[in-house]
N, C-alpha and C positions, 0 to 999 in steps of 0.2 A: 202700957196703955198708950195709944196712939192719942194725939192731940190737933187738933185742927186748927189753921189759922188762918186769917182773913186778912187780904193784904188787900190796899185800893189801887189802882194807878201808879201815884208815885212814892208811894213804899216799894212797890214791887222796883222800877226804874230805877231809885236809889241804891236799894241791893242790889241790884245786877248790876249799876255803875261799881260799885265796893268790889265787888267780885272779879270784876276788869281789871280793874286798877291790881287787887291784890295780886293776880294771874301776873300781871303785866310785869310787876317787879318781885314776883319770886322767879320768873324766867328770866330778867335782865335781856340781855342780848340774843340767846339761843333761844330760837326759833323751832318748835315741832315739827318735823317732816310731816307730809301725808295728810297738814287741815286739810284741803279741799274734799280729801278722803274723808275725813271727820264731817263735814259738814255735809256732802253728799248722802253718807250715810242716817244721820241726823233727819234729813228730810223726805229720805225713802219709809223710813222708822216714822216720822209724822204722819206721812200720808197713807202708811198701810191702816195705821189708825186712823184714818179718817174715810177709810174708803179699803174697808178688809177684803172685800171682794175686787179690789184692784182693777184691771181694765175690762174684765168682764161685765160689769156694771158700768158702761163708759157717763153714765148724769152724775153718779155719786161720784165718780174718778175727776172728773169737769170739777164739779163743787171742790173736790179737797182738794186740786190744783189749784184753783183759784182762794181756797183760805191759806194754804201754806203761803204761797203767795204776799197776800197780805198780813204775813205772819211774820216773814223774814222781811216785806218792808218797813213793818213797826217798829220790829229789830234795828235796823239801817238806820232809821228816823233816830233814833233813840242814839243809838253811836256816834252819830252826827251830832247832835246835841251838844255831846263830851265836848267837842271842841267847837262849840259854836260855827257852826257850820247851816 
């Protein structure tokens, strides 16, 4: 049975700080090839779901550029934070 959970704000931020961190030192030093690839892909994968009809639809293709957008800057915001920034 699936369970549903209701995070606010900064439950959510907290956890994803946690998850940073724990990423951060189970890799130590070594470094993933090919993030940008990851992340790249990540945001193709975003915006097909935000706009499934892709550039053929060019208002809803606009819109989900503009939410990833401001998706991956909340993200940024938020990383920045970590180190007081």
């Amino acid at each position: 049975m699936k369970n549903t959970i209701r995070l606010n704000e900064r439950e959510m931020t907290r956890l994803i700080k946690r998850i940073v961190k724990e990423n951060e030192e189970s890799m130590g030093d070594e470094r993933m090839s090919g993030d940008i690839n990851q992340v790249m892909d990540f945001g193709y994968e975003m915006l097909n779901n935000y706009a499934p009809d892709g550039p053929r639809n060019r208002r809803q293709y606009e819109r989900a550029i503009d939410q990833l957008e401001k998706d991956f800057n909340y993200t940024i915001r938020n990383l920045r934070g970590n180190i007081g920034m």
